[in-house]
N, C-alpha and C positions, 0 to 999 in steps of 0.2 A: 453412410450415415456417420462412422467414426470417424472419416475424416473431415467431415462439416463441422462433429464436436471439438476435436483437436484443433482445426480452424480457431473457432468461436473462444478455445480454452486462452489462446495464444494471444489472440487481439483482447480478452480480457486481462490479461497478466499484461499484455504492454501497457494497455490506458492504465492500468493501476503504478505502473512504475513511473510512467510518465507524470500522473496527474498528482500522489501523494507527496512524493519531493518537494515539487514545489510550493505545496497546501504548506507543510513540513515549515517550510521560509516564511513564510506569513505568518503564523502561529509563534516561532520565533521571536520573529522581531516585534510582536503586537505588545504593546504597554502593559497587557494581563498576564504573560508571560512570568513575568520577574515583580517581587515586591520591590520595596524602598530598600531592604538589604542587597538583593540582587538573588535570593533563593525564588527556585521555581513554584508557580502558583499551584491550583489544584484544576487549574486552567492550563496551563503548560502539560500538569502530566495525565490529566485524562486525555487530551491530543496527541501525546507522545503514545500511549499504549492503544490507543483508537488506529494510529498512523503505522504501529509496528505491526497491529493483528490484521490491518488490511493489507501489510505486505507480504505476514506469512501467506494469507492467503492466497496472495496472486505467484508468491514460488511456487506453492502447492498446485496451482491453477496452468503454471507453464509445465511442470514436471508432469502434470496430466494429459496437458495439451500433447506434448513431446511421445508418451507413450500410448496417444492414440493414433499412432501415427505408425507405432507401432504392433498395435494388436489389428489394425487393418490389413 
């Protein structure tokens, strides 16, 4: 059963690596992004901290994955 979880931990941490990046670029480059000065909107950085707390999580989620691999 721990290694199904560690499985499951592992392919969650990749889609989040994989899929948040890219969001990451899009969010960027989007018009809402940046005012008419060029400072970041309240749109840019609730995405920014929305996009970083999903990545802790998925470190969190590999390094779990990793050690159930080990308590097996």
């Amino acid at each position: 059963m721990s290694i199904l979880a560690g499985i499951l931990l592992l392919v969650n941490a990749v889609y989040n690596f994989v899929v948040w990046p890219q969001f990451w670029k899009r969010v960027a480059a989007d018009p809402r992004a940046r005012d008419e000065a060029g400072r970041p909107t309240k749109f840019y950085t609730v995405h920014r901290v929305l996009i970083s707390i999903a990545l802790v999580i998925a470190a969190a989620s590999a390094i779990a994955g990793v050690l159930m691999f080990f308590i097996s």
